[in-house]
mmCIF file of the protein (N, C-alpha, C, O) and its ligand, coordinates in Angstrom:
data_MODEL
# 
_entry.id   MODEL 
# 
loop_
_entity.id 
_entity.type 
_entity.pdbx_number_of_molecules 
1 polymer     1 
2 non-polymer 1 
# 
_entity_poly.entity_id                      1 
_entity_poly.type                           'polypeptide(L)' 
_entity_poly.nstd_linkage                   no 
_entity_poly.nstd_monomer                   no 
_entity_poly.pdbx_seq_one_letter_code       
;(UNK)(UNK)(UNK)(UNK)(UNK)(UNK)(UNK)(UNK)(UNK)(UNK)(UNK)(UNK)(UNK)(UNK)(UNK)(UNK)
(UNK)(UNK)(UNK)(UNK)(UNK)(UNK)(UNK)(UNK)(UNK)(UNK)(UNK)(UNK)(UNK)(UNK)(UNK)(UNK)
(UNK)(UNK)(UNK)(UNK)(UNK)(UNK)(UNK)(UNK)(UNK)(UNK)(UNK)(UNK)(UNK)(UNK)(UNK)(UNK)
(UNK)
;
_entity_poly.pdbx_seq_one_letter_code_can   XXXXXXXXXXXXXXXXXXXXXXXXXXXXXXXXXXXXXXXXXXXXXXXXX 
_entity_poly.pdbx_strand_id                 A 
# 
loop_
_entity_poly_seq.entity_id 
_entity_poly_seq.num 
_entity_poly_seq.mon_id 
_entity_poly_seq.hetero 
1 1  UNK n 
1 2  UNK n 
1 3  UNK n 
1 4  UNK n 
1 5  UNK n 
1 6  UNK n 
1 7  UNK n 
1 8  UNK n 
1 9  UNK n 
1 10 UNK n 
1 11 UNK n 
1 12 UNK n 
1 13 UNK n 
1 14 UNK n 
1 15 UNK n 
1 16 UNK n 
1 17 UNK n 
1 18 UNK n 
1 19 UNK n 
1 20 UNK n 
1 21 UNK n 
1 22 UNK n 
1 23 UNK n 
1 24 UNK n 
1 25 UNK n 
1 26 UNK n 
1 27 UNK n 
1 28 UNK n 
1 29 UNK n 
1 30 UNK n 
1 31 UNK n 
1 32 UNK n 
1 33 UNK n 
1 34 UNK n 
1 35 UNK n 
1 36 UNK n 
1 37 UNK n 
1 38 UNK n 
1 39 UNK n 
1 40 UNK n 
1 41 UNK n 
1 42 UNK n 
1 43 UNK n 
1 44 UNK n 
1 45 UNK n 
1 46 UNK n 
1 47 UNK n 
1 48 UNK n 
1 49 UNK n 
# 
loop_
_struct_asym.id 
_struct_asym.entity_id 
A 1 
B 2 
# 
loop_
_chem_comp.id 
_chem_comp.type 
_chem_comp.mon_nstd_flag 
UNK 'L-peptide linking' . 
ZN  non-polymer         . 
# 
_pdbx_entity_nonpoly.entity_id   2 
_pdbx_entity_nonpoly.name        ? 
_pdbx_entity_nonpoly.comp_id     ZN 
# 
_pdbx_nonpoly_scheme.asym_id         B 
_pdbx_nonpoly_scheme.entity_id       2 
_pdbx_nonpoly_scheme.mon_id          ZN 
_pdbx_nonpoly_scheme.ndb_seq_num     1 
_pdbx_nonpoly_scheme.pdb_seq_num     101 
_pdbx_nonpoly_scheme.auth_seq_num    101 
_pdbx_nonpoly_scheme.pdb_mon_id      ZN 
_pdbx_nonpoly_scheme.auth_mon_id     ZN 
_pdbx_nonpoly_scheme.pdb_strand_id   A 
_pdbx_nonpoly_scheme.pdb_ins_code    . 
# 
loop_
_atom_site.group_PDB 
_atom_site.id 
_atom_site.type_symbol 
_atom_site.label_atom_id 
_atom_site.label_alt_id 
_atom_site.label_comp_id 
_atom_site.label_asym_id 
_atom_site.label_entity_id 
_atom_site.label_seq_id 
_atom_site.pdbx_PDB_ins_code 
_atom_site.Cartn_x 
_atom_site.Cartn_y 
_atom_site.Cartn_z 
_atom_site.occupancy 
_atom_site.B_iso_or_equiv 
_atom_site.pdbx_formal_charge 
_atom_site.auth_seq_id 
_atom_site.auth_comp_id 
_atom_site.auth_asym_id 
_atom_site.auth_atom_id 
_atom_site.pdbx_PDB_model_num 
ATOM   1   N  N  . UNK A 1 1  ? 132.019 94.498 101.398 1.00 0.00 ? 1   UNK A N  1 
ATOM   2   C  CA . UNK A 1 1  ? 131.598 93.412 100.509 1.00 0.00 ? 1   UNK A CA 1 
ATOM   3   C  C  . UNK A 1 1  ? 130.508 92.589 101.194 1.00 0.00 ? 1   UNK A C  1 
ATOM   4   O  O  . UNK A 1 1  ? 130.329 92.666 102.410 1.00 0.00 ? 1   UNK A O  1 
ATOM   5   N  N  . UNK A 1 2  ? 129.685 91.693 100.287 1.00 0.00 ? 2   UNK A N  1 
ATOM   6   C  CA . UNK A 1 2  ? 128.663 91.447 101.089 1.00 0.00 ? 2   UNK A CA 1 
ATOM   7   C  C  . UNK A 1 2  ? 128.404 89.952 100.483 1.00 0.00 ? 2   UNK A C  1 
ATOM   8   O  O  . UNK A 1 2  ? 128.199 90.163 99.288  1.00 0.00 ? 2   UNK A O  1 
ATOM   9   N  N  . UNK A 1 3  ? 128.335 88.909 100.654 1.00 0.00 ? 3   UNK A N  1 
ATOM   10  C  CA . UNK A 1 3  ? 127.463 87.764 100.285 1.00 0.00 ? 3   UNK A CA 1 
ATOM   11  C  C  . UNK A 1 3  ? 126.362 87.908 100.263 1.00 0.00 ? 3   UNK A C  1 
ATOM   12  O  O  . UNK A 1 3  ? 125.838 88.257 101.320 1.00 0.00 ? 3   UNK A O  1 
ATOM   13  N  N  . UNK A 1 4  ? 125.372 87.677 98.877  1.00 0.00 ? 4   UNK A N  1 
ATOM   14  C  CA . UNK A 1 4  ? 124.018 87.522 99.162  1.00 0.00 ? 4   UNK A CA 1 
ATOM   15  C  C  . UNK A 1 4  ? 124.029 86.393 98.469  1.00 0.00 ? 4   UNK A C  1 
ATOM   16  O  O  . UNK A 1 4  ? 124.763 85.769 97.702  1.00 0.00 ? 4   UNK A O  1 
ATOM   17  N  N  . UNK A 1 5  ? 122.691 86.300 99.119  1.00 0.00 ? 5   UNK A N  1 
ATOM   18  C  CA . UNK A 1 5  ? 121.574 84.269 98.582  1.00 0.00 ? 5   UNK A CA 1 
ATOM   19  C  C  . UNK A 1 5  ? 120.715 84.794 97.766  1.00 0.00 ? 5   UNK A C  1 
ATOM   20  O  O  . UNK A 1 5  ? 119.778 85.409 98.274  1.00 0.00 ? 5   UNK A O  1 
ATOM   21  N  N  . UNK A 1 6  ? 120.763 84.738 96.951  1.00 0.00 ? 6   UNK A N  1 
ATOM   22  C  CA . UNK A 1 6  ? 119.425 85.067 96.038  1.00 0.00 ? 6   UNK A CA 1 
ATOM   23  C  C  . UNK A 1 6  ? 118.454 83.852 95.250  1.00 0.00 ? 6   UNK A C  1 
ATOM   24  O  O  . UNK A 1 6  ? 119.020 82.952 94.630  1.00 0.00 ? 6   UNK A O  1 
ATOM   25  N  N  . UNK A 1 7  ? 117.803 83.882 95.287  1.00 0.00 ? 7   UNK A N  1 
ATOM   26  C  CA . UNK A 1 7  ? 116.972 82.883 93.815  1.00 0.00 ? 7   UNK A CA 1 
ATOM   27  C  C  . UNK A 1 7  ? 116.248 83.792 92.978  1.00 0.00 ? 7   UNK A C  1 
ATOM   28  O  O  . UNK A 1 7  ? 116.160 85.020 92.987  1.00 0.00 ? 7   UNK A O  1 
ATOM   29  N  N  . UNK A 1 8  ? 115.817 83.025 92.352  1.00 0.00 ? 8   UNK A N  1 
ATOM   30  C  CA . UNK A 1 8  ? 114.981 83.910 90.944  1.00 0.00 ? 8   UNK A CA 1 
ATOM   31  C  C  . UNK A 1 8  ? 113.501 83.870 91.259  1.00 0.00 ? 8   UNK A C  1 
ATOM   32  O  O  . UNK A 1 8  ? 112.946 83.006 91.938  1.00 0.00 ? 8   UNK A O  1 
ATOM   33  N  N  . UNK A 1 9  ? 113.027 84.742 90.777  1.00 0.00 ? 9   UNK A N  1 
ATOM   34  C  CA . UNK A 1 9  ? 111.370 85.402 91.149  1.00 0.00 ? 9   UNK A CA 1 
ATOM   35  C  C  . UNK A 1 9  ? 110.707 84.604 90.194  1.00 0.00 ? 9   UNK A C  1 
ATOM   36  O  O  . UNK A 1 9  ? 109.516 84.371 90.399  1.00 0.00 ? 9   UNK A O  1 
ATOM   37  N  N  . UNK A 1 10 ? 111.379 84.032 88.952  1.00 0.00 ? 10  UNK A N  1 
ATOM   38  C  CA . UNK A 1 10 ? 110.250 83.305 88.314  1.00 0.00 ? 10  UNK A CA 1 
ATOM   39  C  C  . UNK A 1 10 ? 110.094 81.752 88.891  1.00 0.00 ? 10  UNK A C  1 
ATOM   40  O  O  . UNK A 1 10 ? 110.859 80.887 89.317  1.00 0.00 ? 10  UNK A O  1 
ATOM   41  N  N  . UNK A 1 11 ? 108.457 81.912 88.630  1.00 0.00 ? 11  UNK A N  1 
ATOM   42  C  CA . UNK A 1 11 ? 107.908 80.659 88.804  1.00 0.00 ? 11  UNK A CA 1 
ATOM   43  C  C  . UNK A 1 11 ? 107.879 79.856 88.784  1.00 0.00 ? 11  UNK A C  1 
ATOM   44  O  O  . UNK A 1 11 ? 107.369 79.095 89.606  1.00 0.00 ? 11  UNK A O  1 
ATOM   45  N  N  . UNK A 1 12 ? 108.605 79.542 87.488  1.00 0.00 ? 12  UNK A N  1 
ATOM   46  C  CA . UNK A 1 12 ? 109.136 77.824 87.283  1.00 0.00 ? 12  UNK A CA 1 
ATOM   47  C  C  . UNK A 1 12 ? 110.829 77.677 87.108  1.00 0.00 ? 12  UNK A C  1 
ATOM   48  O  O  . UNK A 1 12 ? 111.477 76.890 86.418  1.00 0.00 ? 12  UNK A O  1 
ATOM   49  N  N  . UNK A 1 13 ? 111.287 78.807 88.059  1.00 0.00 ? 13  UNK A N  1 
ATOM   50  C  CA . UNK A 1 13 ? 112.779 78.688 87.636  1.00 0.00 ? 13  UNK A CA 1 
ATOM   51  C  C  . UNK A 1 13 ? 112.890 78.679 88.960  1.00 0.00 ? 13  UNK A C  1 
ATOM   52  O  O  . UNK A 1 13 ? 112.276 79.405 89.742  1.00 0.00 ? 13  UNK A O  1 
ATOM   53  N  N  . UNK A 1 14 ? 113.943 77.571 89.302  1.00 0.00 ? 14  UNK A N  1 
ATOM   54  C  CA . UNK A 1 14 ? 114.854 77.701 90.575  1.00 0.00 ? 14  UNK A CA 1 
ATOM   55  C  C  . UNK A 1 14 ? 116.054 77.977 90.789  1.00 0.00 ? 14  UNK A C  1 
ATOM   56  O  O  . UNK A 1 14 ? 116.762 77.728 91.765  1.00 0.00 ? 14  UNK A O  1 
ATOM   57  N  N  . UNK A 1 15 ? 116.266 78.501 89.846  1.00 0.00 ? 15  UNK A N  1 
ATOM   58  C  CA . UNK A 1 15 ? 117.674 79.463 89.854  1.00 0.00 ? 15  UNK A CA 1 
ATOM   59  C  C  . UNK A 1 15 ? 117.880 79.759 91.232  1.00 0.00 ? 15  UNK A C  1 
ATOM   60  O  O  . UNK A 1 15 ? 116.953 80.308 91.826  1.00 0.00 ? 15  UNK A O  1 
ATOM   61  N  N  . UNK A 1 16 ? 119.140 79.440 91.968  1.00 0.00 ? 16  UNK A N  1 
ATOM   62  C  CA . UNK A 1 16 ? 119.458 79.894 93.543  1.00 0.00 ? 16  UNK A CA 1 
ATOM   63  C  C  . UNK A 1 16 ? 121.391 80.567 92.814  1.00 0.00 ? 16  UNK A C  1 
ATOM   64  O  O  . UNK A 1 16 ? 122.256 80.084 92.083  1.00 0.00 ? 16  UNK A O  1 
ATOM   65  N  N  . UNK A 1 17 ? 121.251 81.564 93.407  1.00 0.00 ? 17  UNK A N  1 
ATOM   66  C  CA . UNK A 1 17 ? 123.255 81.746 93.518  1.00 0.00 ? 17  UNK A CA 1 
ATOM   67  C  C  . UNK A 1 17 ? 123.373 82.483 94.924  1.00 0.00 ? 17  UNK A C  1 
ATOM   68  O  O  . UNK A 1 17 ? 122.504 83.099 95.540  1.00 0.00 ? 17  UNK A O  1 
ATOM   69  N  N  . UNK A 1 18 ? 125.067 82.173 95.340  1.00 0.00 ? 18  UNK A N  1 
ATOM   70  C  CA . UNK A 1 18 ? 125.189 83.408 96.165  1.00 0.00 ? 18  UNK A CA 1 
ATOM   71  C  C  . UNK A 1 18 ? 126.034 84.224 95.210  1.00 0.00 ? 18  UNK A C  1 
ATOM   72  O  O  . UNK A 1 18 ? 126.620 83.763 94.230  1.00 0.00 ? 18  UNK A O  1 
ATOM   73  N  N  . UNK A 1 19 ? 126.033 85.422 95.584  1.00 0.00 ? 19  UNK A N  1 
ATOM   74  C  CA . UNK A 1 19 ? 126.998 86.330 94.602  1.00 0.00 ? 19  UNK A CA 1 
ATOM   75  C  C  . UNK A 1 19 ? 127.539 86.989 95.270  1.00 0.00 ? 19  UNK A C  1 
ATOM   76  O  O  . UNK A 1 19 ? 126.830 87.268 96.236  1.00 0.00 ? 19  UNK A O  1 
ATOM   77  N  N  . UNK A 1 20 ? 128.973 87.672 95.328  1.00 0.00 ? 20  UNK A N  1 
ATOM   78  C  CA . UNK A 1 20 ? 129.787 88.701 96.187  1.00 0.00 ? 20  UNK A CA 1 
ATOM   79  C  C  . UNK A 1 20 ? 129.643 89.908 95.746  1.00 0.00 ? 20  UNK A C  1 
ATOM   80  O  O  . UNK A 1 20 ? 130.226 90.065 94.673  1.00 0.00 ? 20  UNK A O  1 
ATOM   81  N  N  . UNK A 1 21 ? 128.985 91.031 96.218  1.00 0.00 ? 21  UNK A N  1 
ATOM   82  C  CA . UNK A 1 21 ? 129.113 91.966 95.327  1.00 0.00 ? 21  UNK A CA 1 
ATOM   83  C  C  . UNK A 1 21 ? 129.517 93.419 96.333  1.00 0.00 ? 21  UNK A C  1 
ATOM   84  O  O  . UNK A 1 21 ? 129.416 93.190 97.538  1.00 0.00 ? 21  UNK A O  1 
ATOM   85  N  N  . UNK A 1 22 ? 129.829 94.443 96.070  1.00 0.00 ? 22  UNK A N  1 
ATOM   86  C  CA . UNK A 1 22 ? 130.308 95.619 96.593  1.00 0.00 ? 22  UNK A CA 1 
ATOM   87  C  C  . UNK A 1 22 ? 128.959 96.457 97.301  1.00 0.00 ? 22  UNK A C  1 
ATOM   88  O  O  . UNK A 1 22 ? 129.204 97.417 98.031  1.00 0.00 ? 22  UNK A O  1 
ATOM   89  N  N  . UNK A 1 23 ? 128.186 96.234 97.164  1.00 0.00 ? 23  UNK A N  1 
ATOM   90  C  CA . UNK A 1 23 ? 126.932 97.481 97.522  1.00 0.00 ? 23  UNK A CA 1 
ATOM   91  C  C  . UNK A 1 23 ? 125.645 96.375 97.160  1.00 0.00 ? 23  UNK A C  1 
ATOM   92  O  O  . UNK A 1 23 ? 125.573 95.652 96.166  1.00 0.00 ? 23  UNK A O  1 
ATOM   93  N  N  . UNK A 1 24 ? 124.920 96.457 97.995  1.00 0.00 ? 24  UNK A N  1 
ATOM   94  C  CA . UNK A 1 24 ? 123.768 95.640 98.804  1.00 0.00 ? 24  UNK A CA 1 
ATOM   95  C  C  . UNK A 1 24 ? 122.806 96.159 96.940  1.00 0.00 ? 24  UNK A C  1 
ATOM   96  O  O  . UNK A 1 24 ? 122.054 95.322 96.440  1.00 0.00 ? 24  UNK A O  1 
ATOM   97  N  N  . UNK A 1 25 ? 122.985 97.246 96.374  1.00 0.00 ? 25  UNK A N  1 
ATOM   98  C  CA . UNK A 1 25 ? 122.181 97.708 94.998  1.00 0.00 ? 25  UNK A CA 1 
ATOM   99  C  C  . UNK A 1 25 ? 122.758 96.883 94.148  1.00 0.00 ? 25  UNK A C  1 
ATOM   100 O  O  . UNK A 1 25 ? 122.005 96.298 93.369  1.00 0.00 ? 25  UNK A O  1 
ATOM   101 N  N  . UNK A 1 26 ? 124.108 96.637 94.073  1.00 0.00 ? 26  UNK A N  1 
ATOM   102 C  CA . UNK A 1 26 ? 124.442 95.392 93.228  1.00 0.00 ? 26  UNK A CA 1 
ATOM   103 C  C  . UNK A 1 26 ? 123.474 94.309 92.510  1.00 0.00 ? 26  UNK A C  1 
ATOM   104 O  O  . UNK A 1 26 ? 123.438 93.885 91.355  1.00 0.00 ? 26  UNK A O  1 
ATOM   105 N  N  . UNK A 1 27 ? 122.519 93.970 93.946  1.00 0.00 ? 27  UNK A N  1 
ATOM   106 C  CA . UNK A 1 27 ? 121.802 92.973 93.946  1.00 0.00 ? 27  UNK A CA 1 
ATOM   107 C  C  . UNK A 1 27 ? 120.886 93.153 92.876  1.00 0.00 ? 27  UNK A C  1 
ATOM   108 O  O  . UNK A 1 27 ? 120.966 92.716 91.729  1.00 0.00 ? 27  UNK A O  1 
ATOM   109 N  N  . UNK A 1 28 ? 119.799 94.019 93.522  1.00 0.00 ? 28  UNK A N  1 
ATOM   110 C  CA . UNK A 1 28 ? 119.198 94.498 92.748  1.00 0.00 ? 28  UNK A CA 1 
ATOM   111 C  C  . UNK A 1 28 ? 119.524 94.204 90.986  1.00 0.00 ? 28  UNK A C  1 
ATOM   112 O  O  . UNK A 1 28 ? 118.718 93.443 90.451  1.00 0.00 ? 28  UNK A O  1 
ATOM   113 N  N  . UNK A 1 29 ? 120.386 94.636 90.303  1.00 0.00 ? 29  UNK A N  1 
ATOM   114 C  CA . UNK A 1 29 ? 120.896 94.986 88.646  1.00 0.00 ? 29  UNK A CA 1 
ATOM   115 C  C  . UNK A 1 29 ? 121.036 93.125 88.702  1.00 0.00 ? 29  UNK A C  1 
ATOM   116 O  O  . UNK A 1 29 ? 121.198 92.697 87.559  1.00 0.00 ? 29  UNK A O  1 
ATOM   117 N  N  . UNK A 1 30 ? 121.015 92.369 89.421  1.00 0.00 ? 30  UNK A N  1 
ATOM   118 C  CA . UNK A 1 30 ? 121.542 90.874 88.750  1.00 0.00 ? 30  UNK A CA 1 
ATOM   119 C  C  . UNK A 1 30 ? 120.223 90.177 87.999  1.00 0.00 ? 30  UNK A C  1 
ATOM   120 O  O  . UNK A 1 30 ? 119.268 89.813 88.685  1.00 0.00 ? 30  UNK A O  1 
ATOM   121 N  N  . UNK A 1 31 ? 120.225 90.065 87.006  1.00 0.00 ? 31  UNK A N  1 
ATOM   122 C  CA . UNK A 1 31 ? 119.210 89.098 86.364  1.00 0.00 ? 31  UNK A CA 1 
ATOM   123 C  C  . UNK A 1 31 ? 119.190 87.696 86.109  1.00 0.00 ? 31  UNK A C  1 
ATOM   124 O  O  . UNK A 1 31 ? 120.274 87.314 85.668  1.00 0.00 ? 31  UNK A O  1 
ATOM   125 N  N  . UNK A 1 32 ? 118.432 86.896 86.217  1.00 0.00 ? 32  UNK A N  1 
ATOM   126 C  CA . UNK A 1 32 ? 118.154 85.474 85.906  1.00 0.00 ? 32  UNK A CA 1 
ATOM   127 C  C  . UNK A 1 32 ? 118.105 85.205 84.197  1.00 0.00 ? 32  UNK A C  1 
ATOM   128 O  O  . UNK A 1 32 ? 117.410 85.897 83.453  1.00 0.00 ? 32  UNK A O  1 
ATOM   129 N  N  . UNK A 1 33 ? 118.644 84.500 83.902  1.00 0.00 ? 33  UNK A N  1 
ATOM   130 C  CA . UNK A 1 33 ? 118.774 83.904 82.639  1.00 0.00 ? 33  UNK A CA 1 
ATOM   131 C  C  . UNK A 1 33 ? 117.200 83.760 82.015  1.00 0.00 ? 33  UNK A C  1 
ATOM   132 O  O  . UNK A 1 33 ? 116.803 84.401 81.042  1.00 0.00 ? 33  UNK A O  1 
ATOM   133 N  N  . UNK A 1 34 ? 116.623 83.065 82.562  1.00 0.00 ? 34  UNK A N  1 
ATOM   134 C  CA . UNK A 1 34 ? 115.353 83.044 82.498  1.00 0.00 ? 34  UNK A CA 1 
ATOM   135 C  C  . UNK A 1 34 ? 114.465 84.273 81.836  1.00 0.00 ? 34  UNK A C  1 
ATOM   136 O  O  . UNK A 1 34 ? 113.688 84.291 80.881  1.00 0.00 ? 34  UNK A O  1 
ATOM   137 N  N  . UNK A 1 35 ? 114.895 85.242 82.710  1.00 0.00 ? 35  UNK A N  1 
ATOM   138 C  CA . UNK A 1 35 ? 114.294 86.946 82.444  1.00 0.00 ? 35  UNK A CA 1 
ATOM   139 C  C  . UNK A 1 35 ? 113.742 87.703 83.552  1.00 0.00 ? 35  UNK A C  1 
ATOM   140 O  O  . UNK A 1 35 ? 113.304 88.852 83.518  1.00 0.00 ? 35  UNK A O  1 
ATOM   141 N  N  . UNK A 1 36 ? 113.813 86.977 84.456  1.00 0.00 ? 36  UNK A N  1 
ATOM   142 C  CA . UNK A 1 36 ? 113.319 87.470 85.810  1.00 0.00 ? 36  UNK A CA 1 
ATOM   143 C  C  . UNK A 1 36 ? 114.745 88.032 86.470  1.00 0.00 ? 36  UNK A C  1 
ATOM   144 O  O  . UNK A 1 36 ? 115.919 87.934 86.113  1.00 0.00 ? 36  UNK A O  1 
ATOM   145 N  N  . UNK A 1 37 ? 113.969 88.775 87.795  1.00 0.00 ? 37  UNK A N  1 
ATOM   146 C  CA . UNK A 1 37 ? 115.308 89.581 88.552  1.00 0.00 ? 37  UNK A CA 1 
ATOM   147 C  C  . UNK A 1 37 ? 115.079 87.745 89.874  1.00 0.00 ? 37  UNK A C  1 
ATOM   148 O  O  . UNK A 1 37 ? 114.460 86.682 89.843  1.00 0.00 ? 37  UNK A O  1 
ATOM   149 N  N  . UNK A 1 38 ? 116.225 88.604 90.960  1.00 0.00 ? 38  UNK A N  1 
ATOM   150 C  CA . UNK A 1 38 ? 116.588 87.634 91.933  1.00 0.00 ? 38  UNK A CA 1 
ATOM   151 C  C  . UNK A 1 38 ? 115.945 88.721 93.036  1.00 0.00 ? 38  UNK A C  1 
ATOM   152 O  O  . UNK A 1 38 ? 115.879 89.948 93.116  1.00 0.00 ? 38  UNK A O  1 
ATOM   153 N  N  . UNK A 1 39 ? 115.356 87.177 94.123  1.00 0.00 ? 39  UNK A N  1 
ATOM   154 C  CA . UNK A 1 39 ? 114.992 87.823 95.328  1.00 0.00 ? 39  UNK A CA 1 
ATOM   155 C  C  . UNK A 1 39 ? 116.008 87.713 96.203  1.00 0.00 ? 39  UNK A C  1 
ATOM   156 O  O  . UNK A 1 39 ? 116.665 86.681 96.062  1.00 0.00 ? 39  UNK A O  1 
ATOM   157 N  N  . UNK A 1 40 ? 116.355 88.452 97.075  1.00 0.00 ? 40  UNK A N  1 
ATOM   158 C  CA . UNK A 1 40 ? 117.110 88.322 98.314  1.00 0.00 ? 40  UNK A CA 1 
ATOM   159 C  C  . UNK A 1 40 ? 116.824 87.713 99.175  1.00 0.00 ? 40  UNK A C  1 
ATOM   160 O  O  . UNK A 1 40 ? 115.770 88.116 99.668  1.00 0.00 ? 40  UNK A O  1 
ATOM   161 N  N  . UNK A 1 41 ? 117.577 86.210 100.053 1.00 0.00 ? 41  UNK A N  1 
ATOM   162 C  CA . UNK A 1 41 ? 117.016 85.899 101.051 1.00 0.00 ? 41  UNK A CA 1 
ATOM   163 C  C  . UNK A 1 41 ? 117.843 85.782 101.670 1.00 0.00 ? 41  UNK A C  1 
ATOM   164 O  O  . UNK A 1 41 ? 117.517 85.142 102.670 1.00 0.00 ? 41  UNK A O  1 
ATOM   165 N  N  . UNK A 1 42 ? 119.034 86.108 101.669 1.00 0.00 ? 42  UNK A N  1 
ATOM   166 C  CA . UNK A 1 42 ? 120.124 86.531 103.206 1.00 0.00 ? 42  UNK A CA 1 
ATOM   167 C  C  . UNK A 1 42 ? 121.139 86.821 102.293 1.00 0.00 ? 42  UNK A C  1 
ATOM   168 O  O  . UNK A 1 42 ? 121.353 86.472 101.132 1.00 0.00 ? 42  UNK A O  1 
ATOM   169 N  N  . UNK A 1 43 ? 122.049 87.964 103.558 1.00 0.00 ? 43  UNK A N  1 
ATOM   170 C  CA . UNK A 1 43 ? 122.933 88.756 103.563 1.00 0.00 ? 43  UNK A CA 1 
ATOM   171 C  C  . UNK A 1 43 ? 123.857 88.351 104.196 1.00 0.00 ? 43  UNK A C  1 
ATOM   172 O  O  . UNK A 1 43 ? 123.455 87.558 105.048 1.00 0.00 ? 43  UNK A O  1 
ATOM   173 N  N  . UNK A 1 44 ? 125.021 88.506 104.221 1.00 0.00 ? 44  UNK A N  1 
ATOM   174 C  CA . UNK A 1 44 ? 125.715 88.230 105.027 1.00 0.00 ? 44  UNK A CA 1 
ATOM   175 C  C  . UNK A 1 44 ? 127.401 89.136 104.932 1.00 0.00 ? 44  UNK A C  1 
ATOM   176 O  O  . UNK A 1 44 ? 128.258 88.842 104.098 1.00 0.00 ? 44  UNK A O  1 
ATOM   177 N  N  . UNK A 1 45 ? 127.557 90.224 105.969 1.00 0.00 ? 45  UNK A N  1 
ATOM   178 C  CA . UNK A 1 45 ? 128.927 90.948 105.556 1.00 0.00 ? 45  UNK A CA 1 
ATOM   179 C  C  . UNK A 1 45 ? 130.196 90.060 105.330 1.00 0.00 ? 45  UNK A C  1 
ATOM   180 O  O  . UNK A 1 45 ? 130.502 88.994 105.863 1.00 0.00 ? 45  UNK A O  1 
ATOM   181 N  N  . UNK A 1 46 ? 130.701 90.641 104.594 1.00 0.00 ? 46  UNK A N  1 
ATOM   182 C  CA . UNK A 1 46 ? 132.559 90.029 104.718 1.00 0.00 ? 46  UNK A CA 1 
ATOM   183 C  C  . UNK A 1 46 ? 133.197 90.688 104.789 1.00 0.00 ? 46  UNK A C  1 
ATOM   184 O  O  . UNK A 1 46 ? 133.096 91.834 104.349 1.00 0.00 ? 46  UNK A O  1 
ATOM   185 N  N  . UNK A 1 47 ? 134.487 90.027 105.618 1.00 0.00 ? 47  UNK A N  1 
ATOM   186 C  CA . UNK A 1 47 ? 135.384 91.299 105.681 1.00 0.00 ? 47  UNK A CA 1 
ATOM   187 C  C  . UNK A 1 47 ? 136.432 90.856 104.992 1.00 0.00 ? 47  UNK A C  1 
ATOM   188 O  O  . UNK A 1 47 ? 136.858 89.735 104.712 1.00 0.00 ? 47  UNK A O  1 
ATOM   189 N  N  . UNK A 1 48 ? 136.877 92.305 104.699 1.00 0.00 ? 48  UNK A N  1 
ATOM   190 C  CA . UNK A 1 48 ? 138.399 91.940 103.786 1.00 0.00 ? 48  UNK A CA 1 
ATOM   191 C  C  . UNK A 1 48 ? 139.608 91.420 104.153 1.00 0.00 ? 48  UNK A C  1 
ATOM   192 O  O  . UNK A 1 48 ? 140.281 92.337 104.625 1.00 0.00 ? 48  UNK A O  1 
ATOM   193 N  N  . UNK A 1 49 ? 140.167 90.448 104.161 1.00 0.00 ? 49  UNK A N  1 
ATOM   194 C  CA . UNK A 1 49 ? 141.479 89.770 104.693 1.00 0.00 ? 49  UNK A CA 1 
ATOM   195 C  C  . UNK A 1 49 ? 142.563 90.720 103.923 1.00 0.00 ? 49  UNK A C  1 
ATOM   196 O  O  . UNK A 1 49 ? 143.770 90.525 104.070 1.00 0.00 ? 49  UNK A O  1 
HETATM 197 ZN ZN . ZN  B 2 .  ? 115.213 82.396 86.538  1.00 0.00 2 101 ZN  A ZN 1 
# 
């Protein structure tokens, strides 16, 4: 599992989330409300308790 930071690629949107997701491609498929995708700006592993 992985924490990522993402924000949104559009221009006038500052959309920021972190999201938990299973596979680093996860990321990738998440879209911004807006209509734009999210950039990645840190990763971070987790481990499973
Ligand atoms: Zn956006």
């Amino acid at each position: 599992m992985w924490l990522a930071h993402v924000v949104c690629s559009g221009r006038d949107c500052f959309e920021e989330l972190e999201v938990v997701v299973d596979a680093l491609d996860d990321v990738d498929r998440l879209g911004c409300e807006c209509g734009h995708g999210f950039v990645l700006l840190s990763i971070s592993e987790i481990e499973l308790v």
